[in-house]
ZAMARGU-4260 file (C-alpha; in steps of 0.2 Angstrom, whole numbers, plus 5000, padded with zeros to 4 digits):
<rodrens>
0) 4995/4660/4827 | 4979/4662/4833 | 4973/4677/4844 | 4958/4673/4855 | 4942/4687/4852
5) 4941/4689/4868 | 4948/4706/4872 | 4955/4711/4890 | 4959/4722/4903 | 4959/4718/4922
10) 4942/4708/4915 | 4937/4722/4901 | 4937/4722/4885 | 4948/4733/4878 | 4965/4726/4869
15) 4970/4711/4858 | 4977/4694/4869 | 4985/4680/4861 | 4979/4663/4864 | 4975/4659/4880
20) 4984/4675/4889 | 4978/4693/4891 | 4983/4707/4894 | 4989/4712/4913 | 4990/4728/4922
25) 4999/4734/4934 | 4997/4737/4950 | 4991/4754/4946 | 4981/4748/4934 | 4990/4756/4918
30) 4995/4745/4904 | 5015/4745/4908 | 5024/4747/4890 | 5035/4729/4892 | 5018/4721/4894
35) 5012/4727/4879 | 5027/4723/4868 | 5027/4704/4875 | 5009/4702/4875 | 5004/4713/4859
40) 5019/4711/4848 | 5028/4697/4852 | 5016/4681/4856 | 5008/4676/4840 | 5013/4687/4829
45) 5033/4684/4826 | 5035/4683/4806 | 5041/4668/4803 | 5048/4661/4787 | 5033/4652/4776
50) 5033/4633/4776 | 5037/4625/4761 | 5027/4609/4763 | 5009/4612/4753 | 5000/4606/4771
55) 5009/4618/4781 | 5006/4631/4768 | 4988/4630/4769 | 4989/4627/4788 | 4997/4644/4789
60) 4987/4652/4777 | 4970/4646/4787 | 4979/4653/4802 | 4983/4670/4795 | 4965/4672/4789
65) 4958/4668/4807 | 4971/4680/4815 | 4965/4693/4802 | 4944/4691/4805 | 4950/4689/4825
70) 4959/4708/4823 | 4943/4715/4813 | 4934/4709/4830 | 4944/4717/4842 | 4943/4736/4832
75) 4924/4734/4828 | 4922/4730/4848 | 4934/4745/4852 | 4928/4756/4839 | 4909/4753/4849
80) 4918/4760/4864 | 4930/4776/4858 | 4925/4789/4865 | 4942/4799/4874 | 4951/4805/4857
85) 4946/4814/4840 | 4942/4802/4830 | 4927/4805/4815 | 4924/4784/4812 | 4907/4788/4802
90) 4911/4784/4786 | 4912/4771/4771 | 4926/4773/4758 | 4920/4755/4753 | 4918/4762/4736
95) 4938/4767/4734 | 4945/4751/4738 | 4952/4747/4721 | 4965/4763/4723 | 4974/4751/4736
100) 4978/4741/4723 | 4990/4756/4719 | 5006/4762/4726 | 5002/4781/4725 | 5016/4793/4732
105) 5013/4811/4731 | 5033/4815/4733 | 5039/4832/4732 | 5026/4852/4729 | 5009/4846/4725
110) 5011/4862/4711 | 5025/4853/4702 | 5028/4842/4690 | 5033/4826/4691 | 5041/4810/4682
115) 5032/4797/4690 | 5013/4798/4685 | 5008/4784/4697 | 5002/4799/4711 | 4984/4807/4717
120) 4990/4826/4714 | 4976/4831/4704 | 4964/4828/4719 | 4978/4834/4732 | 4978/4853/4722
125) 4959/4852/4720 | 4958/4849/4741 | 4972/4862/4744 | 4960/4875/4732 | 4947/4869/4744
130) 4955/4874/4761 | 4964/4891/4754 | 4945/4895/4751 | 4938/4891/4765 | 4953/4903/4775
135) 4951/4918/4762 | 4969/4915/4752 | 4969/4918/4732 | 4975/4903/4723 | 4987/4911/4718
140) 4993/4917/4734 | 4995/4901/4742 | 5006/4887/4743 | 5001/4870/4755 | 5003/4850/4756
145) 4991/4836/4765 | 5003/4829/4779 | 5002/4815/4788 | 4993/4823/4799 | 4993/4840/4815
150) 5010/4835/4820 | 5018/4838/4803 | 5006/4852/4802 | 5016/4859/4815 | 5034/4856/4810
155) 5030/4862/4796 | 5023/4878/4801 | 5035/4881/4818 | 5050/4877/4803 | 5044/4893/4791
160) 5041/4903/4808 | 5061/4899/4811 | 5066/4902/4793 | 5059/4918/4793 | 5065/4923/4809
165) 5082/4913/4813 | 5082/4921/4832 | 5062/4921/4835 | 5058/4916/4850 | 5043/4902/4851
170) 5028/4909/4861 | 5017/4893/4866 | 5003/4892/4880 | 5003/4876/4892 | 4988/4869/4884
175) 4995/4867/4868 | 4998/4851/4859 | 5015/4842/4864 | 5022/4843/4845 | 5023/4860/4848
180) 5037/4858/4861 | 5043/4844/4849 | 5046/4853/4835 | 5055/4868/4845 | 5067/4856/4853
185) 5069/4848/4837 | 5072/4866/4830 | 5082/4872/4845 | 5071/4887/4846 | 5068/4894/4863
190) 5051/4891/4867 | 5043/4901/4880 | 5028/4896/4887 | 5011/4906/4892 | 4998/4903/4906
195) 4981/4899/4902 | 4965/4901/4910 | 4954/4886/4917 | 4946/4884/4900 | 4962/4880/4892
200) 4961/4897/4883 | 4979/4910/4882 | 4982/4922/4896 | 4984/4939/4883 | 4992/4947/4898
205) 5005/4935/4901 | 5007/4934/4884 | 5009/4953/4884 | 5022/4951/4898 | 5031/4939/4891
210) 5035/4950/4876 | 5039/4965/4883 | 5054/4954/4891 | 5058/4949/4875 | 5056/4965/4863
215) 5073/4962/4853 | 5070/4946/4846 | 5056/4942/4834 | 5037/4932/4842 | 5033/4915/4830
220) 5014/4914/4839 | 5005/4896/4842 | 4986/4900/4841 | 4978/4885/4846 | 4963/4881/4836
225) 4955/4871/4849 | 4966/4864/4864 | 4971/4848/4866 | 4963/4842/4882 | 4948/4855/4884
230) 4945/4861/4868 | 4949/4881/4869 | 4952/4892/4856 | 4964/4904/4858 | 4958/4924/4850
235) 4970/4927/4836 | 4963/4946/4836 | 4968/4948/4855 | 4986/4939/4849 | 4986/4953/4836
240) 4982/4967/4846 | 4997/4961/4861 | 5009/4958/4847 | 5006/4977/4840 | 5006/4984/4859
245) 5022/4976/4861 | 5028/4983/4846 | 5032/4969/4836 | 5022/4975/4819 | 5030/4965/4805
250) 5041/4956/4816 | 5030/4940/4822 | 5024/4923/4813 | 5008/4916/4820 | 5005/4899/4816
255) 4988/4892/4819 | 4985/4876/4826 | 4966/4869/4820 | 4970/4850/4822 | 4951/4847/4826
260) 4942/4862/4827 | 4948/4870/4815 | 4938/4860/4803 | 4924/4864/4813 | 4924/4885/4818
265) 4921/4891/4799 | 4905/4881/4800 | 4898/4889/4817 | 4889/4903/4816 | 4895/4914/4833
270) 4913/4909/4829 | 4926/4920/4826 | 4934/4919/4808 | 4951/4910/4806 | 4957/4919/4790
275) 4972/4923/4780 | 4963/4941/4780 | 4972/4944/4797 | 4991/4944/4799 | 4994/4925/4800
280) 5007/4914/4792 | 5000/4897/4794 | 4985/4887/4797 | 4985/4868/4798 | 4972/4854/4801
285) 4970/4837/4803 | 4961/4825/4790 | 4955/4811/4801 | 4947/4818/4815 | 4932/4829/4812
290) 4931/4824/4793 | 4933/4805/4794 | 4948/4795/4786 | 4956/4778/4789 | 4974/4783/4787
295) 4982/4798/4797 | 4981/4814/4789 | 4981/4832/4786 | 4982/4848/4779 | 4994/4863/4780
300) 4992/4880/4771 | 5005/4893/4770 | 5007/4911/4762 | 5017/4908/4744 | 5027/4921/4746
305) 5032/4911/4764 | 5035/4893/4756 | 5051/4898/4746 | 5060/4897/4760 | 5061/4877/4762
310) 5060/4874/4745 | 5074/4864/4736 | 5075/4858/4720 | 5078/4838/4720 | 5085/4831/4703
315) 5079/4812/4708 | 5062/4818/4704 | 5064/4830/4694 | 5054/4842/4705 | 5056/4853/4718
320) 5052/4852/4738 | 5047/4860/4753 | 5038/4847/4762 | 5044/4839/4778 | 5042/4821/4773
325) 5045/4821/4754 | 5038/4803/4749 | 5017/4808/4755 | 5003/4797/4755 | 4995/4799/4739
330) 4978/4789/4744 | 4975/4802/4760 | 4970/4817/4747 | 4957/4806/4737 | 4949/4800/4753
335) 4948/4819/4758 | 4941/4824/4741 | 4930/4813/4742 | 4923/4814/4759 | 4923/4834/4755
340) 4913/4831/4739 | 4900/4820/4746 | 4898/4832/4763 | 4899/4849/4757 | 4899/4865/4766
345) 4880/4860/4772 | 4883/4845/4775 | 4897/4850/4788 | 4887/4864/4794 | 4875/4851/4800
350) 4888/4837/4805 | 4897/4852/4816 | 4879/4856/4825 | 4874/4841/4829 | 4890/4837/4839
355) 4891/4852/4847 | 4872/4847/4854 | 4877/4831/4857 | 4891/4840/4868 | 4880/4849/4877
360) 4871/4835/4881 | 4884/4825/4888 | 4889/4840/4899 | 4871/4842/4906 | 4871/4821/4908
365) 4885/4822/4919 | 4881/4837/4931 | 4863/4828/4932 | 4873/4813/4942 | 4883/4825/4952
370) 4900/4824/4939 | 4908/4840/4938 | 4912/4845/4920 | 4912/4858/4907 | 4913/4862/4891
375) 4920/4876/4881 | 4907/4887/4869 | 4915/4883/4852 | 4921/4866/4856 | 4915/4849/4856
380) 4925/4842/4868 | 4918/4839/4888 | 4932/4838/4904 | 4925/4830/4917 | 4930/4823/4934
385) 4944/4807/4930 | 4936/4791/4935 | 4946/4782/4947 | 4944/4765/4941 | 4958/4761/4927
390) 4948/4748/4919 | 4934/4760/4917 | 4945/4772/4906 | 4952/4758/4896 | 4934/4753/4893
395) 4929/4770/4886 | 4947/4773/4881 | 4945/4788/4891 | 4961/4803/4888 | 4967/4807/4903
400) 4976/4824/4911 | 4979/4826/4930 | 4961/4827/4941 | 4952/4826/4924 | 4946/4814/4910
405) 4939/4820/4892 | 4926/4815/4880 | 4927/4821/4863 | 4908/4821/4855 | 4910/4817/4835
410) 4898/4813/4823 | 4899/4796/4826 | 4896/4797/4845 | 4877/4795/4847 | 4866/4801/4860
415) 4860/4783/4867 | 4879/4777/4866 | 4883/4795/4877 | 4866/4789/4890 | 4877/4773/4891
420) 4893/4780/4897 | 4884/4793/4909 | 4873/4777/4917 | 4890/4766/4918 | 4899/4780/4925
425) 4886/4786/4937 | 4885/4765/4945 | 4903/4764/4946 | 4908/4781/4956 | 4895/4775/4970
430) 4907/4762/4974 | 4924/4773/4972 | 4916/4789/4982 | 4903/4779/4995 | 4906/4786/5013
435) 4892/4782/5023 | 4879/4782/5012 | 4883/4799/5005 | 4895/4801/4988 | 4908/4813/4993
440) 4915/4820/4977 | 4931/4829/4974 | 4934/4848/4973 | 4937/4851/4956 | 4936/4869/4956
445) 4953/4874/4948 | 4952/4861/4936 | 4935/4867/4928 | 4928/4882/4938 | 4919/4884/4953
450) 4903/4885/4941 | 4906/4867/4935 | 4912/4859/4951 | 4899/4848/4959 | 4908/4845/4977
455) 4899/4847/4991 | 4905/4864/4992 | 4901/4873/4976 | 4888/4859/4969 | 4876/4867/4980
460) 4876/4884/4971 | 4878/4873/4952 | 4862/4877/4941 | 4859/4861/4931 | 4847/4863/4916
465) 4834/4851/4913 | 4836/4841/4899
</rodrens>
């Protein structure tokens, strides 16, 4: 049971292999799913029952122990090469290992009382007082939980939508995250969905359009804080403003999806507020991407008067609950109370500048090499053409969407690691667009704009600043 620290795909680096196989790909070069079961799950790493001879003990033990250091391996070298999905790995929580010598479960409202005193609550409540700050909401107006991350942010938010109003109809764009379209079929809400522009950003007047089809049933809004794939942020006061045209005024629940930028829009400067000011019902973010934390996470904030609706009291713990999951981490909200407490509101304000520079940067890198790409004002994240070398995107553990490819720039993406990736990038698409000497591009100008697009067509007229 001993994995072999070489890592590969189709000769790169990028997954665990067992002994003396390694991963395959396929024709296509994608990973097919029966390959990673047999390769990943299945060779070396059947649980066996432990040997009862002392040798074999200690033989087993030595091997579980090389298996172990061999896995560190393979996710310090993957970690060196993340670059394609929200993930903040600058951190060291070295100094709260001992609270995994703890089973904490945070089951049931973080407001109530509990029997079992074997939980974090007291730093879940002080991280919640945190957030309601941060979005404008008394303490005393609020109710909210740390999930297990933007998914459950979602459910739980879309589920209080469809409490409210049983027979809402779900407005969505195209660009929003897949939960979304989860949790409605899971809800069996009709789910509607809206256009966006090429940034990724709501169309207001198909929105608008959409409504006014629709005027006898009740709008639950999703406002995305930042798009999944290209970073947009949908204008909550232009979803206002339709919603009154339309004339649904009290009749609407907007739940607003920040997974990662919404952590990082209160600390810009030109950004537009995300506030419990306006007429929103729900704001939800995730804890492990902009902020940092080894463990999925999240938080979801919600109007008190809106949270009565799921709650139940449960006699088993002697509390009550409106959570989706019950049983919650309890380690997730002393992680984020401490990262919170050591960053501070200046400390992010910093953290959020320097990866939108960083952004930038990558962006102005790419067109310099004759990439097409963009990047949205308030986000951090840079679309660019999609390389057509599998093996390259498994390297850089690239996300990928149709004609385009994402990077997303967090604080622990430097600049000399993003000069890399540019200079690897650039030697590689000579071979996959060489015609006769000349590199012949694709047209990419309904993907990201005929001001991104570096073809030969449009590249022409592209304004490149200089660095």
């Amino acid at each position: 049971m001993v994995f072999n620290s070489e890592v590969s795909c189709n000769g790169d680096q990028v997954d665990v292999a067992a002994d003396t196989t390694s991963m395959q790909c396929s024709s296509s070069g994608m990973l097919e799913d029966k390959q990673l079961v047999s390769k990943v799950i299945l060779e070396g790493l059947e649980i066996e029952e432990p040997p009862v001879d002392e040798m074999a003990v200690a033989e087993k033990t030595a091997g579980i122990a090389r298996l172990m250091s061999s896995y560190v391996q393979h996710l310090q070298h993957s970690s060196a090469y993340h670059l394609g999905y929200p993930l903040n790995l600058d951190y060291d929580f070295s100094s709260l290992a001992p609270f995994l010598n703890f089973s904490l479960n945070n089951a049931g409202d973080p407001f109530a009382k509990v029997n079992s005193s074997v939980n974090s609550r007291q730093f879940e409540v002080a991280v919640l007082h945190w957030f309601a700050n941060l979005w404008e909401l008394q303490r005393d107006q609020f109710w909210g939980y740390i999930t297990t991350g933007g998914t459950e942010g979602n459910l739980y938010g879309l589920l209080v939508g469809r409490e409210l109003f049983p027979n809402g109809i779900l407005y969505a764009s195209y660009d929003s995250h897949y939960s979304v379209f989860k949790a409605a079929k899971m809800y069996r809400v009709k789910c509607i969905r809206i256009a966006t522009a090429v940034s990724g950003e709501m169309n207001y007047a198909d929105l608008k359009s959409r409504l006014l089809q629709n005027t006898d049933c009740p709008a639950i809004i999703i406002a995305n804080i930042g798009t999944t794939f290209k970073g947009a942020v949908d204008d909550i006061d232009s979803i206002i403003s339709t919603l009154e045209k339309c004339g649904f005024h009290n009749r609407h629940y907007i739940h607003c999806d920040g997974a990662l930028s919404g952590m990082m829009m209160p600390f810009m400067k030109q950004a537009p507020k995300v506030s419990f000011q306006k007429p929103i019902g729900s704001i939800s973010v995730s804890g492990h991407k902009f902020l940092g934390c080894p463990m999925p996470c999240g938080v979801v904030i919600t109007r008190l008067e809106h949270a009565g609706v799921l709650s139940t009291d449960i006699e088993y713990i002697a509390s009550r609950d409106s959570t989706i999951t019950g049983s919650r981490n309890g380690h997730a909200p002393i992680f984020l109370w401490y990262t919170l407490s050591k960053k501070g509101y200046k400390g992010l304000v910093k953290q959020v500048e320097m990866c939108l520079a960083n952004a930038r940067y990558l962006e102005v890198l790419l067109k310099q090499v004759g990439v097409s790409s963009a990047c949205n004002t308030l986000s951090n994240t840079v679309v660019f053409e999609r390389p057509k070398d599998e093996r390259f995107v498994c390297r850089w553990q690239l996300a990928c969407e149709g004609n385009l490819a994402h990077v997303v720039v967090m604080p622990n993406v430097t600049l000399p690691k993003l000069a890399v990736f540019v200079e690897e990038l650039a030697q590689r698409r000579r071979d996959w667009y060489q015609d006769k000497g000349l590199i012949c591009a694709p047209c990419l100008a309904l993907d990201v704009g005929k001001e991104n697009c570096c073809c030969n067509l449009h590249g022409k007229k592209l304004r490149v600043p200089k660095m």
